[in-house]
N, C-alpha and C positions, 0 to 999 in steps of 0.2 A: 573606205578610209578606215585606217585603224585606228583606233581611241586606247589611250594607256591609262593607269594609274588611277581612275575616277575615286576619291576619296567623298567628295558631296554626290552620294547619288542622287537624293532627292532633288537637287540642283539640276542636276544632269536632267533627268526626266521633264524639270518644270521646260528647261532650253525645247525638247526634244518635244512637249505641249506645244510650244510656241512656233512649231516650224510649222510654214502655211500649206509642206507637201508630205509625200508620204516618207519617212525616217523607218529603215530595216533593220533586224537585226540579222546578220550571216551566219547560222549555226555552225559548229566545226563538220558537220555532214552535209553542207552546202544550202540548208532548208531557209527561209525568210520567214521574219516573223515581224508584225507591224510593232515598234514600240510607240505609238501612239497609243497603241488598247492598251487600256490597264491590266485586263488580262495578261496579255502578253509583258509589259513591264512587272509583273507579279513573279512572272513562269521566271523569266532572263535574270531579275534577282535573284531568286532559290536557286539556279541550277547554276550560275555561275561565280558569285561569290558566299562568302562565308564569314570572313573576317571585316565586314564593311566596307570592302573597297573592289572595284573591279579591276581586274589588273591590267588585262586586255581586248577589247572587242573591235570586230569588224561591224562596221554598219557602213549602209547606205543611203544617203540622200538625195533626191532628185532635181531638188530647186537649187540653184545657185545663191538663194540670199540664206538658204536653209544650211548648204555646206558652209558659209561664214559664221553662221551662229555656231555651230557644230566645233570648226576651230578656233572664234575666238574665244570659247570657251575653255577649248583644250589647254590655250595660249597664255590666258590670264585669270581663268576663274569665272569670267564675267557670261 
């Protein structure tokens, strides 16, 4: 799924803590990277935004209650 506009990243990430499976990030060279590790949420920060907001990302989620948190976040904020 693609993800626009994320202005609360720390928000974004708490969601992306909370999912009970594993949540990917899709590099633009096709690579996976867990955003559950903080590492990895560290790396995806620096290397993709700049100005505090992320404009666009590809990730993947595996659980189906994981993909709803994912979009009602997209949706409303929440």
């Amino acid at each position: 799924m693609k993800v626009q506009n994320i202005n609360d990243v720390d928000k974004f990430f708490k969601v992306v803590d909370s999912c009970s499976g594993k949540v990917e990030l899709v590099t633009g060279e096709g690579d996976r990277l867990n955003l559950k590790s903080k590492l990895s949420q560290y790396v995806s920060m620096a290397n993709i935004f700049s100005d505090g907001t992320i404009k666009e990302l590809e990730i993947v989620a595996y659980e189906p209650a994981d993909i709803d948190k994912l979009v009602n976040f997209m949706m409303d904020g929440n």
